[in-house]
GUFITI-811890 format. One record per residue: residue number from 1; x, y, z of N, C-alpha, C in turn; residue in one letter. Coordinates in pm, 1 decimal. Layout:
<atoms>
{NUM; {X; Y; Z}; {X; Y; Z}; {X; Y; Z}; A} ...
</atoms>
This chain:
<atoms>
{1; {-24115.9; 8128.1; 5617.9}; {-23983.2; 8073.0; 5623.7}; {-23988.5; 7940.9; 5700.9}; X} {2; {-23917.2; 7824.3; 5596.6}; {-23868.6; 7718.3; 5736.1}; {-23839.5; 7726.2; 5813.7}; X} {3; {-23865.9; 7621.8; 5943.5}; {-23746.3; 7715.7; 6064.4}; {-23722.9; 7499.4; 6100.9}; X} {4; {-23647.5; 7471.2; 6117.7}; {-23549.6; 7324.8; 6135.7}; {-23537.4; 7340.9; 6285.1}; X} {5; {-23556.0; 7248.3; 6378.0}; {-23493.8; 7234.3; 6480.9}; {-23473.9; 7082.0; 6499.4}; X} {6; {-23357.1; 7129.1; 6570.5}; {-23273.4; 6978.9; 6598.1}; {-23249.0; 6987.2; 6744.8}; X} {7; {-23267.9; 6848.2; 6755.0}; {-23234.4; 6834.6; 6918.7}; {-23134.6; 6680.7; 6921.1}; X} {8; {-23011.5; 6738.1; 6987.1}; {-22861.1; 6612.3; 7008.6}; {-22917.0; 6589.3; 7145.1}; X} {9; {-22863.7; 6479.6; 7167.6}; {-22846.9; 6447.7; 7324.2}; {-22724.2; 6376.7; 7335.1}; X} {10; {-22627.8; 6433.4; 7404.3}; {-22502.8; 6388.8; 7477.5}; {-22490.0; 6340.1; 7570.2}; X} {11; {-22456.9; 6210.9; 7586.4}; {-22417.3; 6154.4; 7726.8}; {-22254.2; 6161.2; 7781.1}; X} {12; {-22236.6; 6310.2; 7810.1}; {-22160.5; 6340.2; 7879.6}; {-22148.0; 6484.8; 7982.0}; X} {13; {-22085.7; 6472.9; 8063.0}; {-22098.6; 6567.7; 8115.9}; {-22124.9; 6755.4; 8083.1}; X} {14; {-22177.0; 6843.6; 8095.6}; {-22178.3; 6927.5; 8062.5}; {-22070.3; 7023.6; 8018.7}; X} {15; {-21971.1; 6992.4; 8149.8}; {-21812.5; 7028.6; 8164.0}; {-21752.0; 6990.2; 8033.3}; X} {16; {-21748.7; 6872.3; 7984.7}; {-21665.5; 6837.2; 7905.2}; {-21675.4; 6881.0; 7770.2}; X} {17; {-21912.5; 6903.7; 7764.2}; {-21909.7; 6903.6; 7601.8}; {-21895.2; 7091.9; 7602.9}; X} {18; {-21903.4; 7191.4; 7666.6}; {-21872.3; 7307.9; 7670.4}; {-21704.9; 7295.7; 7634.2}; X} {19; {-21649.4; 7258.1; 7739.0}; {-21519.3; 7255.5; 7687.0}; {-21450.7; 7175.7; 7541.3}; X} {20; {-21519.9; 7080.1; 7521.0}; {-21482.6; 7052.0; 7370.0}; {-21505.2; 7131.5; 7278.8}; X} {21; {-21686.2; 7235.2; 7296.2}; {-21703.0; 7296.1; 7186.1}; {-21589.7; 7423.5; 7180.8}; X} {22; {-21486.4; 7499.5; 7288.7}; {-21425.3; 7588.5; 7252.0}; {-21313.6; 7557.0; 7265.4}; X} {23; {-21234.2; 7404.9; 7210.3}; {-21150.8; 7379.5; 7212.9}; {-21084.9; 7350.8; 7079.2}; X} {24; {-20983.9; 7436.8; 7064.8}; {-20903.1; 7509.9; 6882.8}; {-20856.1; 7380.0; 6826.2}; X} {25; {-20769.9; 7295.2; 6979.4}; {-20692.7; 7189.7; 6870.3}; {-20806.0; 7120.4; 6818.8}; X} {26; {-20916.6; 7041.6; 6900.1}; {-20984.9; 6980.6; 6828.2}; {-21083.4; 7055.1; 6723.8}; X} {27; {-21129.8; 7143.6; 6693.1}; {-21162.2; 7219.2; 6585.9}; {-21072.9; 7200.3; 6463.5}; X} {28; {-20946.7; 7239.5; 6473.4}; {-20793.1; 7192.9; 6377.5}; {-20827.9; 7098.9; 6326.5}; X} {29; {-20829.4; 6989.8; 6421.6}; {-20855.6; 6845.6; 6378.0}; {-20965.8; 6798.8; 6284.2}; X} {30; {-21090.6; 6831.1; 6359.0}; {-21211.3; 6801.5; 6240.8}; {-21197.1; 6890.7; 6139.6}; X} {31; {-21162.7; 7003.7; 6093.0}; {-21177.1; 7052.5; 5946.8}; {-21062.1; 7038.4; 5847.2}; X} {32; {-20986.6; 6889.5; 5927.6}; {-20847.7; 6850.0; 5846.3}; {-20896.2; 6864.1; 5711.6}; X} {33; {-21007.5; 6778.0; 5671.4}; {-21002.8; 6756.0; 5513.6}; {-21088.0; 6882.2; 5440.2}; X} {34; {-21132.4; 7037.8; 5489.3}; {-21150.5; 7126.9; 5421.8}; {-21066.9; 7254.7; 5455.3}; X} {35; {-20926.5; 7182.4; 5496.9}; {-20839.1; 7228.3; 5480.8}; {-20879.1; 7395.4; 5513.3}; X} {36; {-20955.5; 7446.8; 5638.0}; {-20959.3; 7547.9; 5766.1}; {-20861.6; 7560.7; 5842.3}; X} {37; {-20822.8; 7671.8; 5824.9}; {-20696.8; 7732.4; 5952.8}; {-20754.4; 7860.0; 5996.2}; X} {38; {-20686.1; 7855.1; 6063.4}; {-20699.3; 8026.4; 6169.2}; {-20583.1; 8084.1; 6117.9}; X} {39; {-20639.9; 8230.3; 6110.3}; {-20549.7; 8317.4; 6027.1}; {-20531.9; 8458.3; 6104.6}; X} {40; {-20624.8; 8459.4; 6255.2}; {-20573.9; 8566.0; 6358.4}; {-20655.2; 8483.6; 6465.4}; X} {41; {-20620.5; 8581.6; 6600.3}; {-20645.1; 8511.6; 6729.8}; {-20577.4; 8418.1; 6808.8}; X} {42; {-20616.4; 8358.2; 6896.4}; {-20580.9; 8265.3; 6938.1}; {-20545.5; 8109.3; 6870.2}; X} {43; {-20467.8; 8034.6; 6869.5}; {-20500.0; 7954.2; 6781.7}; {-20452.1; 7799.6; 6827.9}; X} {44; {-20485.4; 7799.1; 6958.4}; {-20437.3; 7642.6; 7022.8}; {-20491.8; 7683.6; 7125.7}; X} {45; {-20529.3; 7553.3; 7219.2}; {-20612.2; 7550.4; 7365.8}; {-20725.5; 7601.2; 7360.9}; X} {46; {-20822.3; 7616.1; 7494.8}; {-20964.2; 7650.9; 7501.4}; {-20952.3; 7805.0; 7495.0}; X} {47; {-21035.3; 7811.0; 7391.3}; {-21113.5; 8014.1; 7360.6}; {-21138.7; 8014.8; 7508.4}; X} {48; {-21096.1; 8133.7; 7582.7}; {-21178.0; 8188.7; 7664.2}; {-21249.2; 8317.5; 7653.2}; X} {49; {-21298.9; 8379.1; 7721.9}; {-21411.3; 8477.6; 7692.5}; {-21353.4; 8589.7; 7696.5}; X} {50; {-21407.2; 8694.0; 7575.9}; {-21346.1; 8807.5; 7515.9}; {-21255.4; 8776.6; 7417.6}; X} {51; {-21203.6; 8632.6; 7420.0}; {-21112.1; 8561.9; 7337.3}; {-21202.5; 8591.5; 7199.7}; X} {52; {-21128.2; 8634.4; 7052.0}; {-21170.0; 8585.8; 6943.1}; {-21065.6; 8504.5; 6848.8}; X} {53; {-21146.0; 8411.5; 6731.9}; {-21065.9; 8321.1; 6611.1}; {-21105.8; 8426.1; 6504.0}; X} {54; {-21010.3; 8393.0; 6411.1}; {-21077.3; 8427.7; 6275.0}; {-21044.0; 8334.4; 6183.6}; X} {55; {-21126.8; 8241.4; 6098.9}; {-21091.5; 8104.9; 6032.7}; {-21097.6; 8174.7; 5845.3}; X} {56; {-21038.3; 8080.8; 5835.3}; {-21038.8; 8089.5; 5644.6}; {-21073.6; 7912.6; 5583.6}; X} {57; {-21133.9; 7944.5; 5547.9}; {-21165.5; 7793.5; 5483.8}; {-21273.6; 7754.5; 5326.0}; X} {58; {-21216.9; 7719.3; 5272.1}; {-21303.1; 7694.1; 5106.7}; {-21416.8; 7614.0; 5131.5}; X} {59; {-21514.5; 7672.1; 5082.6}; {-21664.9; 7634.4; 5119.6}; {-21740.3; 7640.9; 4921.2}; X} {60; {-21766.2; 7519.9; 4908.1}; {-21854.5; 7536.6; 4762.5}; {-21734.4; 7646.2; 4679.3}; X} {61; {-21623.9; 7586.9; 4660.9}; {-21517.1; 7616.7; 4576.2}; {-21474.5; 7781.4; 4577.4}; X} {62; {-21530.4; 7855.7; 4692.3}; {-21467.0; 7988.1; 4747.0}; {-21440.7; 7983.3; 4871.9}; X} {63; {-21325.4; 8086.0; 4908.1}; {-21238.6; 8092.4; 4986.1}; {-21316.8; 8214.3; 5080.6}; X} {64; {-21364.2; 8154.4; 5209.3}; {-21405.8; 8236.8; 5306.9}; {-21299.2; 8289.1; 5421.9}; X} {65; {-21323.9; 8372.3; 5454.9}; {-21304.4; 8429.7; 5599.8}; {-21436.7; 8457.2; 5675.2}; X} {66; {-21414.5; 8391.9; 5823.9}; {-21530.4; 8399.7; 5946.7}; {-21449.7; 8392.8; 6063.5}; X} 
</atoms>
């Protein structure tokens, strides 16, 4: 099996990019144009822990839930 690794480097604080990654509005925002919503959970401000989403979004012309 392939195995891909990627390595980002962020120049920003740790604080900020943790908190961006579990932050709903901006999630909302980037999957404007494949048209992803949340369809249980929480669904605005930062996920916190024990917190769950559940998203729906059309991927290769079917309609997922994750």
């Amino acid at each position: 099996m392939t195995t891909i690794h990627l390595k980002t480097i962020i120049n920003a604080e740790i604080k900020v990019v943790f908190n961006t990654a579990r932050n709903l509005d901006y999630h909302k925002e980037s999957f404007f144009f494949t048209k992803e919503k949340i369809i249980a959970g929480r669904s605005s401000g930062l996920i916190e822990e024990d917190e769950s989403v559940t998203w729906q979004g059309k991927h290769f012309g079917f309609y997922l839930i994750y």
